[in-house]
ZAROTOR-80271 format. One line per 4 residues: number of its first residue (from 0); their letters; for each residue x, y, z of C-alpha. Coordinates in steps of 0.2 Angstrom, whole numbers, always signed. Example, Ala and Ser with C-alpha at 12.3 -4.5 7.8 and 13.67 -1.06 7.14 Angstrom:
// ZAROTOR-80271
0> as> +62,-22,+39 ~ +68,-5,+36
// end
This chain:
// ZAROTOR-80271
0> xxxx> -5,-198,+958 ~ +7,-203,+971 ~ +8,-223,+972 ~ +12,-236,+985
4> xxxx> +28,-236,+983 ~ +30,-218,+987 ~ +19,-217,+1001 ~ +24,-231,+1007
8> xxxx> +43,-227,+1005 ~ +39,-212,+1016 ~ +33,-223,+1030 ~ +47,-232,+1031
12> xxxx> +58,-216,+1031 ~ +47,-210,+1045 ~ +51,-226,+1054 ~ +70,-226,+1053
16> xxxx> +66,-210,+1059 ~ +58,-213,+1074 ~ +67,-226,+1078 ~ +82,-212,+1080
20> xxxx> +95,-225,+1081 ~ +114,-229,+1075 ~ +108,-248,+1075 ~ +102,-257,+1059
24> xxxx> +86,-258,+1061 ~ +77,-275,+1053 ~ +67,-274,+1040 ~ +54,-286,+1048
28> xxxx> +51,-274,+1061 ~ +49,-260,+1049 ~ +35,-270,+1042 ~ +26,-277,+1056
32> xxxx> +26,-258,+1063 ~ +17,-251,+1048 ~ +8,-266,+1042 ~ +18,-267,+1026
36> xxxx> +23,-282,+1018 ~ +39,-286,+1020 ~ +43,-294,+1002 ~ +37,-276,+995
40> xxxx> +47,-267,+1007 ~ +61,-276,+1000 ~ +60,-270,+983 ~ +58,-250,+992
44> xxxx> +72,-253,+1004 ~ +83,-259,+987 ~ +79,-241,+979 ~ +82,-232,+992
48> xxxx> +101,-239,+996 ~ +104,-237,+979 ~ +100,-218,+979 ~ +109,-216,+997
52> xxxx> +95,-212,+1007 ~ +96,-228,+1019 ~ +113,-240,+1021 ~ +108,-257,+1025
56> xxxx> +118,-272,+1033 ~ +114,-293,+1032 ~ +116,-302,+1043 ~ +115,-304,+1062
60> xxxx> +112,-286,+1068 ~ +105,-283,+1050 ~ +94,-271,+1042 ~ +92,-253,+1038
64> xxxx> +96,-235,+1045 ~ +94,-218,+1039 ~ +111,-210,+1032 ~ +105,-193,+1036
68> xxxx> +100,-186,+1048 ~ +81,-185,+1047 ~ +80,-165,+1045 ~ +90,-167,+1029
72> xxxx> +80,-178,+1017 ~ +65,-170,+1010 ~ +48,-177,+1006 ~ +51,-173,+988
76> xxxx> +67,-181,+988 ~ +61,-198,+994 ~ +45,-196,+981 ~ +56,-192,+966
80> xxxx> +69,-206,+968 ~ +52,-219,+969 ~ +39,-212,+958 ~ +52,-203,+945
84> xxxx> +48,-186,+940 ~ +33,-178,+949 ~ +30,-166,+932 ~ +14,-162,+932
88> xxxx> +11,-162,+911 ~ +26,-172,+900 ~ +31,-157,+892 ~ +39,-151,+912
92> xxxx> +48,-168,+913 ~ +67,-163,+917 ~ +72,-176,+902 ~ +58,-170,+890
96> xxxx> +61,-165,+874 ~ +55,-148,+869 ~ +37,-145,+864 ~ +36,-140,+848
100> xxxx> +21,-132,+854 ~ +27,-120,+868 ~ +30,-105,+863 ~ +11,-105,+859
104> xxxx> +4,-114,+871 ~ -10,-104,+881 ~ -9,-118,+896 ~ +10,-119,+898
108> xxxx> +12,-106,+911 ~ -3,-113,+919 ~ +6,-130,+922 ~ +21,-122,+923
112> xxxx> +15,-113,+939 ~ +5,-130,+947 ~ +22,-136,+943 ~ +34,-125,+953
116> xxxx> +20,-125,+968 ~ +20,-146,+968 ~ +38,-144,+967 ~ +40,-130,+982
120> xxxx> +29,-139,+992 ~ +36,-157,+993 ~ +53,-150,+994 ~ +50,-138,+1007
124> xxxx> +43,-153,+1018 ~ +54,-162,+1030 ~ +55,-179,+1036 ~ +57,-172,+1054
128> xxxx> +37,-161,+1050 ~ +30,-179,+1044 ~ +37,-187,+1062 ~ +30,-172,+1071
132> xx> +11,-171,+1067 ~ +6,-185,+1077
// end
């Protein structure tokens, strides 16, 4: 399951987005726009700086901007930085150890193929398509 923190890091991407600026853009305004508070958007904000997807400035003039352009981060992107590994069964976490039980494992390539088509699918998504469908 996809948490707030990942939806709601998608909303602000999309917001930075729309805004379609080279100003900063407050974080205040980010959060009265999409009804967010703004003390949770701080601790969103703060992840996605430290994996540079947004640069963000204090201070008069102050806020956030995207440093991308918005056809360049993926929805998959922004959900993995938030939520961590979006694995559907432990065993396909990148830093899992080895099942012992793979090689027989009669459900493996079963998860292994709702895997690749969760996967695919984020990643093939596009800031720019989320903007879009209005």
């Amino acid at each position: 399951m996809i948490s707030t923190k990942g939806r709601y890091a998608l909303r602000v991407m999309i917001d930075l987005a729309e805004q379609n600026s080279d100003n900063f853009i407050p974080l205040k305004d980010i959060a009265a726009r999409q009804n967010i508070s703004k003390k949770y958007l701080e601790i969103i904000v703060k992840e996605l700086v430290s994996n540079h997807l947004l640069v963000g400035a204090s201070g008069k003039g102050g806020g956030y901007k995207l440093c991308r352009a918005p056809e360049d981060y993926s929805v998959g992107e922004i959900l993995e930085i938030m939520e961590g590994s979006l694995a559907t069964v432990a065993c396909l976490a990148k830093d899992s150890d080895k099942c012992p039980n793979s090689s027989s494992c009669k459900t493996l390539p079963m998860w292994a193929e709702y895997d690749k088509l969760t996967h695919d699918f984020f990643n093939s998504k596009k800031l720019t398509e989320l903007i879009e469908k209005k």
